[in-house]
N, C-alpha and C positions, 0 to 999 in steps of 0.2 A: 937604103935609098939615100946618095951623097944629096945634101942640101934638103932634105927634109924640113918641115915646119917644125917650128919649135911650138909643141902644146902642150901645155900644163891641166892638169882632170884635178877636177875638186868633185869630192862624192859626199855631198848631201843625206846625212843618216839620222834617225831617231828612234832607239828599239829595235835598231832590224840587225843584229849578231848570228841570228841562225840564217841570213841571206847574201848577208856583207861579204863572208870569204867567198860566194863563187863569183858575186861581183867583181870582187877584186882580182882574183885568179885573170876573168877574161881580158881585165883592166893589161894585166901585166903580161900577157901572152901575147899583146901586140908585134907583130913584123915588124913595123918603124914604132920604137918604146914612146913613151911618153918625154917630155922633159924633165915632169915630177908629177906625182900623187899623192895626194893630201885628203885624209880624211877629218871633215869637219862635223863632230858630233856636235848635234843639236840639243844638247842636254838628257843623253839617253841616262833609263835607269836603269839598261841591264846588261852586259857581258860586254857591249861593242868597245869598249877601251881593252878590253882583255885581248880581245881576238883581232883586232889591230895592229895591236903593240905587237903580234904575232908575226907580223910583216915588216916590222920595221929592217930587218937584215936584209929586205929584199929592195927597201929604198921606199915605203910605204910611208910617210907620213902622219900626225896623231895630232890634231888641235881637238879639244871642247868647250864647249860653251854651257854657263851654268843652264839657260832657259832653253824652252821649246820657242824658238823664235824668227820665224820665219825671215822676216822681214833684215829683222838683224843683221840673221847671220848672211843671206844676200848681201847687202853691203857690205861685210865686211869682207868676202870675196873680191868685190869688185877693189874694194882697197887694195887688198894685199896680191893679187895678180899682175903680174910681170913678165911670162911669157910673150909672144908675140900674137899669140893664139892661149882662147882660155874655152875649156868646157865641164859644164857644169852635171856629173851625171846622176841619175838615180842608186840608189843600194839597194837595188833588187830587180834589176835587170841585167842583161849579156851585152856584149860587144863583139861583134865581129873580129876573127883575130885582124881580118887587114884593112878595119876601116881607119884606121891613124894613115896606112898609106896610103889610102884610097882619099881621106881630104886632103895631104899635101899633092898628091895630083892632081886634086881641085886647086889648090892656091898659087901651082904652077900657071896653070890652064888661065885662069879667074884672077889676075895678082889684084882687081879693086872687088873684089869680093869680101862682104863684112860678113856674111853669115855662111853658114855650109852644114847640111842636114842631111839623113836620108829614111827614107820608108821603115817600118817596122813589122815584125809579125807576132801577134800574142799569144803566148804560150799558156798553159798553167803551170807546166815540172820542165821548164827548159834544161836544154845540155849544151853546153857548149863544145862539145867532142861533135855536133852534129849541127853542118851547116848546108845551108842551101847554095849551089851558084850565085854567085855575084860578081859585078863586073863593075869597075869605078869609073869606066868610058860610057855608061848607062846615066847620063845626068840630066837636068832640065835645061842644063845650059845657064847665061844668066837670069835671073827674074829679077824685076822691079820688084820696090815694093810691094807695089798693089797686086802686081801679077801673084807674087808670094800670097798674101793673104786669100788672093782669090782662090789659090789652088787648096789652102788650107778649109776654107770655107766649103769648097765643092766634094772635101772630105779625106786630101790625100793623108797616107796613114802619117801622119810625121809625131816622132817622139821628141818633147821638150829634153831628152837625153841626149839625143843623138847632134845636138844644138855645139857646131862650134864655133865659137865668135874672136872676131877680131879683137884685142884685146882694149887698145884704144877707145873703142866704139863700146865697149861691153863695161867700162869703166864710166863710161860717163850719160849713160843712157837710165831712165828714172824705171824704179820698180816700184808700179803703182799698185801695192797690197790694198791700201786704204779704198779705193774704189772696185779692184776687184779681186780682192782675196786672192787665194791659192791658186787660181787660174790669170793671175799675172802673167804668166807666162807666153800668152798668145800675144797681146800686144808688145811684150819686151821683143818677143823676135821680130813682130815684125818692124818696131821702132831701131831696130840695129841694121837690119835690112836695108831701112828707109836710107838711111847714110852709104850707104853703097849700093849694095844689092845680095843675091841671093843663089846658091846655085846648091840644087838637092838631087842626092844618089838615088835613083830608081829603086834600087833593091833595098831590100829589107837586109839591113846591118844590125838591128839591133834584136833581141828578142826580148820583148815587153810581158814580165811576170804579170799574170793576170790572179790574184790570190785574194782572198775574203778581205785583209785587212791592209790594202794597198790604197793609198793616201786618198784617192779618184773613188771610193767608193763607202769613205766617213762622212757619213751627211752631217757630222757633228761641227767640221772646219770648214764646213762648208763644200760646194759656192753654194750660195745662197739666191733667192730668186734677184735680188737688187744686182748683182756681182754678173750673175748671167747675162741681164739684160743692160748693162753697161757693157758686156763682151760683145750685145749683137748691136749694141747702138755703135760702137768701135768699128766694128764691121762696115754695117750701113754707110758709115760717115767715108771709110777707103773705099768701096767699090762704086759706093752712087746705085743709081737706080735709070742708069738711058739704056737704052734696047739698042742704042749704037753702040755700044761698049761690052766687051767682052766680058767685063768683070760686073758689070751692073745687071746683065742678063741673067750670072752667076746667081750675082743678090736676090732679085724679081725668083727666080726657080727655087733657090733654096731657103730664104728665109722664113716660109711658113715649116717646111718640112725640119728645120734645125729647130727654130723654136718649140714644133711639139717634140724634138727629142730630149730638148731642154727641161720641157714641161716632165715629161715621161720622166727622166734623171730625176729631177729634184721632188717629186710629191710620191718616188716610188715605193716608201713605207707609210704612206698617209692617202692610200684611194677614196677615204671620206672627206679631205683637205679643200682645198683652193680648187676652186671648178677652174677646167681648159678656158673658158669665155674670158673668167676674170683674167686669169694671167695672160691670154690676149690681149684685153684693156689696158695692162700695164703695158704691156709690152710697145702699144701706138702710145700711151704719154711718157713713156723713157724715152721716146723715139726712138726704138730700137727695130722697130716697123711700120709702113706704111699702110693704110687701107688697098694702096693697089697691089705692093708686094704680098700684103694677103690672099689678096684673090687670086693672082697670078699665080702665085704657091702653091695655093690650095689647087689650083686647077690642074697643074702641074703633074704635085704630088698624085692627085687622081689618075690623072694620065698614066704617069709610070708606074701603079700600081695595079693598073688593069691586068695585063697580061699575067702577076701574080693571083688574081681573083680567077682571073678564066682557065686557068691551072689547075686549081683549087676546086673548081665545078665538076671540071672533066675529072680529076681525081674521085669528087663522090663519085660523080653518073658510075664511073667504070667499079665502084665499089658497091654501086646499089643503096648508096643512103642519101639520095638529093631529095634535098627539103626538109632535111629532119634539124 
């Protein structure tokens, strides 16, 4: 593709050498290549500098850093990025082979577009020899900010991987670890966003490893109950809560329904821990929810859960065990 975007991939890794090479593989079988790839170890202690270094004839790049340091090593990304286009991906997911062409026909399309994303599907043993149709004229078109958040909020699948940012804006925009941990990530996009806007491929481009020991499921790094409910006060504070607005409607339907999944995530090795009530408590003095979006939520969620309940009935009755 003549005039292609110029994007540069930084792959975020710590410990993960038995996952790294098919990452890198998908990284490199791109239709329109990258500019460069750069893998930035986060002070792993096991094989990932070996099985890197393995790439380097292919134009693979090797930095380490001595700590496991999240925060860090983010900055120093944002330092050292110089492409025009910077994306930041996981070591242990796939890429589509033509989603590199698929966002510079976003930035043709979109030229004040800061951010460009798309859908993901979760695998447990991905292959990247095996792909679904996908089509890069399949977009949302532009989103505001808040449009962005709202879609993220109403649940579209979107991978913090599949995040390509303007380089500019991705350099100067704050990564706030300090208030919410390892899910910084939701507000950085949509703070990159804010500076332009937003435009996400419908299709699932990435295939998202779903494995026992993937970052999203160490309750030891958290997020933390404090960390989530500064994500849903985030939230609250961009959509608002008016029944005029498209996005506050958004907030009022799902904030009850996000925050019991919040709940559900975070106490899900401790069913003797932190009653549902209390972390509701918390959750109106973070102000991360309101007594009306409570109720309205709650009412909601009831609503759209009927028809799974009255499924469920007709299932016993037809089976002969209702009531048991």
């Amino acid at each position: 593709m003549d005039g292609a975007a110029a994007i540069e991939i930084f792959v975020v890794t710590y410990n993960r050498s038995a996952l790294l090479p098919a990452t890198l593989e998908s990284l490199l079988a791109q239709t329109v290549p990258a500019a460069s790839i750069q893998v930035v170890d986060n002070g792993s202690t096991d094989r990932t500098g070996e099985f890197v270094r393995s790439f380097a004839t292919r134009g693979v790049r090797y930095a380490r850093r001595d700590a496991n340091d999240l925060s860090a090593c983010w900055r120093e990304i944002q330092r050292i990025a110089t492409a025009e286009w910077v994306m930041v991906f996981h070591d242990d997911d796939l890429l589509h082979p033509g989603y590199l062409g698929a966002v510079s026909a976003v930035t043709d399309a979109f030229p004040d577009a800061t951010l460009i994303g798309s859908a993901m599907k979760g695998e447990a043993a991905p292959d990247a020899r095996e792909w679904a149709a996908v089509s890069p004229e399949r977009t949302t078109g532009m989103l505001s900010w808040r449009e962005f958040a709202r879609k993220l909020y109403a649940g579209f699948p979107f991978p913090f991987c599949s995040a390509v940012y303007r380089t500019e804006v991705f350099r100067r925009t704050a990564c706030d670890t300090g208030a919410y941990g390892k899910i910084f990530d939701r507000p950085f996009l949509m703070e990159v966003a804010r500076a332009g806007g937003a435009v996400l491929l419908k299709d699932a481009f990435v295939k998202y490893r779903v494995h026992p020991r993937q970052d999203s499921r160490d309750a030891a790094s958290g997020p933390f109950p404090s960390e989530a409910l500064m994500l849903q006060r985030y939230y609250r504070e961009a959509l608002g809560e008016s029944l005029w607005s498209r996005s506050g409607r958004t907030f009022l339907k799902r904030n009850y329904r996000n925050l019991s999944s919040d709940f559900d995530r975070l106490f899900r090795n401790d069913p003797g821990g932190t009653a549902r009530e209390a972390f509701f408590r918390d959750a109106l003095e973070a102000e991360a929810a309101s007594p009306r979006s409570l109720r309205i939520g709650a009412a909601y969620a009831a609503l759209t859960n009927l028809p799974r309940r009255l499924e469920r009935s007709a299932k016993r009755l037809l089976r002969g065990d209702a009531g048991r």
